[in-house]
N, C-alpha and C positions, 0 to 999 in steps of 0.2 A: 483531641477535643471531644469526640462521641462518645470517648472511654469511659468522662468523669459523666455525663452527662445523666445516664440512670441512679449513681449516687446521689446526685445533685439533688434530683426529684426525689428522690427518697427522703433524705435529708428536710427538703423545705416542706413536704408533705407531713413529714416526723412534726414538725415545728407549729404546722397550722393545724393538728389533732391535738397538742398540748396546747395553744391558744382556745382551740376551743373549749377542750375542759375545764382553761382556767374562767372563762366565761359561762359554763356550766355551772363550772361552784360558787361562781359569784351572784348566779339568778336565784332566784325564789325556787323555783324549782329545785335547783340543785344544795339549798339552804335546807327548804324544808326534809329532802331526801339525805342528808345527814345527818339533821335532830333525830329521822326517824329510827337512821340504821344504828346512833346512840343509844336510843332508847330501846330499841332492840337485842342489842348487845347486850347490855343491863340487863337485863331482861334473862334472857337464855343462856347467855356467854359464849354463844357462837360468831362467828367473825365475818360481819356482814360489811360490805365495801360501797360505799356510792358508784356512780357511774361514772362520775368525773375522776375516780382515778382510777378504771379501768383506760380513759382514754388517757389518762398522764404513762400511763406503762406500756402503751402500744407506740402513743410518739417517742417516748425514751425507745423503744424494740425500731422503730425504724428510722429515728437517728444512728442507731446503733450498727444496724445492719449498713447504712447510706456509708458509714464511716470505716466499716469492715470494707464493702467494695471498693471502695478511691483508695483504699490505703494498703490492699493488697496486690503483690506482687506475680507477673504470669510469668 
């Protein structure tokens, strides 16, 4: 039972950092910080990323990882 138990957290933690960036991208804040990084791009043609998918790729990195431990073998 304790085995799965640090997956487990890992996992449901994975899930409430992608919840919250999807809450990020859906506020003002995270609207306005998209047109911006848009129009910046445009701009210079450099590959500027909002915040809220840096946290989409850390909750994917530790679903990821929660699902590498439960599902590896000792």
């Amino acid at each position: 039972m304790s085995k799965f138990f640090f997956p487990v957290l890992l996992i449901v933690c994975g899930v409430l950092v992608i919840i919250g960036g999807h809450r990020r991208s859906e506020s003002v804040a995270g609207v306005s910080e998209t047109v911006g990084a848009k129009i910046a791009n445009a701009w210079d043609g450099q590959a500027r990323q909002p915040d809220h998918v840096w946290y989409y790729v850390g909750g994917g990195a530790l679903i990821l990882t929660g699902l590498g431990l439960a599902l590896r073998k000792k």
